[in-house]
C-alpha positions as CSV (number, residue, x, y, z in Angstrom):
1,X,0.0,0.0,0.0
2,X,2.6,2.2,1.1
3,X,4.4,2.0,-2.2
4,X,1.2,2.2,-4.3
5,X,0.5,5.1,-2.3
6,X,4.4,6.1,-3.4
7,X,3.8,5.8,-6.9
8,X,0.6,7.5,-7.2
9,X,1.8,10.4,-5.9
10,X,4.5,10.5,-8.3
11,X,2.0,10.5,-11.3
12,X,0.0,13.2,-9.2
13,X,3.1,15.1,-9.2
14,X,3.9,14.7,-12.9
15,X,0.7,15.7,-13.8
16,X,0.6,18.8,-12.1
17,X,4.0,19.7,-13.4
18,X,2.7,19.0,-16.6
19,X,-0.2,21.1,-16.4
20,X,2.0,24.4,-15.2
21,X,4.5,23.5,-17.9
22,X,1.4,24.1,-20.8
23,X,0.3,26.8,-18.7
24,X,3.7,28.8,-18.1
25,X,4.2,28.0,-22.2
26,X,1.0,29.5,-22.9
27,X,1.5,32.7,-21.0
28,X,5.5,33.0,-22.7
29,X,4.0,32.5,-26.3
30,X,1.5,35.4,-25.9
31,X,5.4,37.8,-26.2
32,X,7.1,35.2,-27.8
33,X,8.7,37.3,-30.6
34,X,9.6,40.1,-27.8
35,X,10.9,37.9,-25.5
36,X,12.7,36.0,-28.1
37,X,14.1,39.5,-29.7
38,X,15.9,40.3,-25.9
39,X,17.3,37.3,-25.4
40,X,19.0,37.1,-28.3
41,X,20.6,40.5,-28.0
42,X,21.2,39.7,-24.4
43,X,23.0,36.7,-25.8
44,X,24.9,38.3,-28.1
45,X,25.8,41.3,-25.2
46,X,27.1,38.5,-23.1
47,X,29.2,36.4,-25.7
48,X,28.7,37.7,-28.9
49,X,27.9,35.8,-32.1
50,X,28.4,32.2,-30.6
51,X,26.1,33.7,-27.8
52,X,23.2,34.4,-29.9
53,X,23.9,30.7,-32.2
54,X,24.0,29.2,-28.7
55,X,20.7,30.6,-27.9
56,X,19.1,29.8,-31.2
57,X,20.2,26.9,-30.8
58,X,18.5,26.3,-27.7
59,X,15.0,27.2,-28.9
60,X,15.7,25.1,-32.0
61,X,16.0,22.4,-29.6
62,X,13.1,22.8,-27.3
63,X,11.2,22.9,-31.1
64,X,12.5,19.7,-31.7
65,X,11.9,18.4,-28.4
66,X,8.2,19.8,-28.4
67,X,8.1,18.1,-32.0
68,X,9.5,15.1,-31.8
69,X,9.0,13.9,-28.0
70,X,5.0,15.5,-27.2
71,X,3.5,15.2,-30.5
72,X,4.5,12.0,-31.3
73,X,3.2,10.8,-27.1
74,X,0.1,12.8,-28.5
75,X,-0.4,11.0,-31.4
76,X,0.4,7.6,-29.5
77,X,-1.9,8.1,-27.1
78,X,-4.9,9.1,-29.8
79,X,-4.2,6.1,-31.8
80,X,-4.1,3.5,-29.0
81,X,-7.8,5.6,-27.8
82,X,-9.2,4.6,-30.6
83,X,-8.0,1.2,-30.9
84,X,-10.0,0.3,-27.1
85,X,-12.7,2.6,-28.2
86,X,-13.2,0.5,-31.5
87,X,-12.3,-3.0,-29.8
88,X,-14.7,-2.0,-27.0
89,X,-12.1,-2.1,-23.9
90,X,-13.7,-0.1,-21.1
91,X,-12.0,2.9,-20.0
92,X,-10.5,4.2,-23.3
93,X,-10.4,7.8,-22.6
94,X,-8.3,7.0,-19.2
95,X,-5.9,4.0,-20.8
96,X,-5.6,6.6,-23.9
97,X,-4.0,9.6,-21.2
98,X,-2.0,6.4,-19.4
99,X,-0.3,6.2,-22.3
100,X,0.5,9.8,-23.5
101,X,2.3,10.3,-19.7
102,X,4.1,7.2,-20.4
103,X,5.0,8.1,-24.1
104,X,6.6,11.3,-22.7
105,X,8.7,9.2,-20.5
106,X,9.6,7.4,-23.4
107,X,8.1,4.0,-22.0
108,X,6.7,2.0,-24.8
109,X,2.5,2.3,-25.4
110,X,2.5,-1.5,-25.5
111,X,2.5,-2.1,-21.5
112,X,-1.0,-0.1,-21.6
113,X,-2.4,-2.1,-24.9
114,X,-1.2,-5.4,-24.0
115,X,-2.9,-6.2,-20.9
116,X,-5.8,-4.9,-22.8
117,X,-5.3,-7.5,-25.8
118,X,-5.1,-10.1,-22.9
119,X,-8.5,-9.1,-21.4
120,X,-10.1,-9.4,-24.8
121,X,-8.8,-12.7,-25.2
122,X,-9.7,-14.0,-21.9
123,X,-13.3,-12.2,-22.4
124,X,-13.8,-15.2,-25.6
125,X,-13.5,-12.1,-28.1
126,X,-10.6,-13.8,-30.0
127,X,-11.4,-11.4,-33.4
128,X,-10.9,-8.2,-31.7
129,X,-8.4,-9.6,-29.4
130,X,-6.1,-9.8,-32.8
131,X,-7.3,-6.8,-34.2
132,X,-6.2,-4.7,-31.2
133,X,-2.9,-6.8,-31.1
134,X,-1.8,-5.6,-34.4
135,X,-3.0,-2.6,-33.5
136,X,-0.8,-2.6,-30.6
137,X,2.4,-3.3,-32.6
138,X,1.3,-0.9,-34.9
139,X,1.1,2.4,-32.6
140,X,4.5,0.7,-30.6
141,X,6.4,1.0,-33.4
142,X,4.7,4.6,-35.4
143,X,7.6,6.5,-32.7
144,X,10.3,4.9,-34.7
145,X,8.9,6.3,-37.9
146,X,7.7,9.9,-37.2
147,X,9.8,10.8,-33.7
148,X,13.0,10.8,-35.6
149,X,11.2,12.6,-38.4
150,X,9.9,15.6,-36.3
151,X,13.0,16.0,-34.3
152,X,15.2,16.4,-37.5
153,X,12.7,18.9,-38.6
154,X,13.4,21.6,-35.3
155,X,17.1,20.9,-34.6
156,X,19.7,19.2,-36.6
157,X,21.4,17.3,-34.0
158,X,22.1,13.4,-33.7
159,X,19.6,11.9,-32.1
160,X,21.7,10.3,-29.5
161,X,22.0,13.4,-28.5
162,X,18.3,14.3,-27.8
163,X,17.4,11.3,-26.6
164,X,20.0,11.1,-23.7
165,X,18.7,14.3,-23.0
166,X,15.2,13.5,-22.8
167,X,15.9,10.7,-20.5
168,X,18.6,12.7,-18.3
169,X,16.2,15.2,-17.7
170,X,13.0,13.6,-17.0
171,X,15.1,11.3,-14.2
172,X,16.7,14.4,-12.7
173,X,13.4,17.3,-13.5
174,X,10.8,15.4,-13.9
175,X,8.3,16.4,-16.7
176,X,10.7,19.8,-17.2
177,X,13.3,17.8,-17.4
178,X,11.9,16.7,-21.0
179,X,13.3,20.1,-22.6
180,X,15.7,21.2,-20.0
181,X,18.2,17.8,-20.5
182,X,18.4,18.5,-24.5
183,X,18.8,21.9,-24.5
184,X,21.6,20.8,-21.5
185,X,23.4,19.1,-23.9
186,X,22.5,20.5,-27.4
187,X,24.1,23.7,-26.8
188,X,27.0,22.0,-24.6
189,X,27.7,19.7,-27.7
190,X,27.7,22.4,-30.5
191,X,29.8,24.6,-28.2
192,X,32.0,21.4,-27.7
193,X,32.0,21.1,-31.6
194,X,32.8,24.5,-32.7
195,X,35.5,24.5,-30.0
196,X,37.2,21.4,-31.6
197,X,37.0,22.7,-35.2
198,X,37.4,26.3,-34.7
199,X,40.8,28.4,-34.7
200,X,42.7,29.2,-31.8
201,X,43.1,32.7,-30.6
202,X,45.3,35.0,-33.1
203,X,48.8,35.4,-31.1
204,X,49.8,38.7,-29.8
205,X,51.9,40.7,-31.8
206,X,55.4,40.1,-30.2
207,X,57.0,43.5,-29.2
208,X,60.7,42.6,-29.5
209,X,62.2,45.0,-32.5
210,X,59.9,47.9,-31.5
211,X,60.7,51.1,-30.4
């Protein structure tokens, strides 16, 4: 009970966080452009052109973060809906939000669907049973297709890259964590890049011979 107790409060808490990430995005994208405008000269105040990449960068990321990682838990979780509304499991609405939170923790849709394939079986509904197991595999195996597909279209980093992120910062943030963990180590990596292929500093002119 105790840990029940435990891990419902976890999801409580993941919600909520959830729910004042949307509404804190909502409020920043009603000044987007003005906000947006300051911190990039701010950026480029505090460390001139490589600032304001750095914090292009970043935005481009939290793009392909909101792309790739939300819209395709969104999509997920719609799909698998309408496979248990169709198939007639009970519930849909609820196992269909079950599986958007866990999409954005990037565990697998199937956990939800295939208890639910099991049930139909074990109801002596063998026909919808399979239908809702292809199904399953189907909407398990969509992220491969279009997460990689959205994320390339915001940011053009490896996906490695994002993905370590993604799970970095959901561990150690929670739901924030989701954008704070790429952006994290998006900007570090491209500054780790353009350090390694960039010039070194000019030397100083050498003073001997002058008068």
């Amino acid at each position: 009970m105790k840990w029940f107790v435990a891990q419902a409060g976890s999801l409580g808490a993941m919600i909520v966080q959830f729910l004042l990430t949307v509404i804190i995005a909502a409020v920043l994208f009603s000044g987007g452009e003005t906000a947006a405008v300051g911190l990039r000269g701010f950026a480029r105040r505090l460390a001139g052109q490589q600032g304001e990449d750095a914090a292009v960068l970043a935005a481009r990321t939290i793009r392909g973060v909101a792309l790739g990682i939300v819209l395709t838990a969104l999509i997920q979780s719609v799909l698998g809906g309408i496979g248990f509304a169709v198939t007639g499991v009970p519930a849909s609405v609820l196992l269909a939000a079950v599986i958007f939170i866990l999409a954005l923790a990037q565990i697998p849709p199937v956990l939800v669907m295939a208890p639910a394939v099991i049930w139909l079986y074990w109801k002596g509904d063998p026909v919808w049973g399979t239908v809702l197991l292809v199904w399953t595999v189907v909407v398990s195996a969509i992220d491969n297709v279009i997460r990689p597909l959205l994320i390339r279209k915001g940011v053009d980093l490896p996906l490695l890259v994002i993905f370590s992120g993604v799970i970095g910062g959901l561990i150690a943030f929670g739901i924030v964590g989701l954008f704070i963990g790429p952006v994290v180590l998006a900007v570090a990596y491209r500054l780790a890049q353009a350090w390694v292929v960039g010039e070194g500093p000019e030397p100083a002119p050498d003073s001997r011979g002058q008068s």
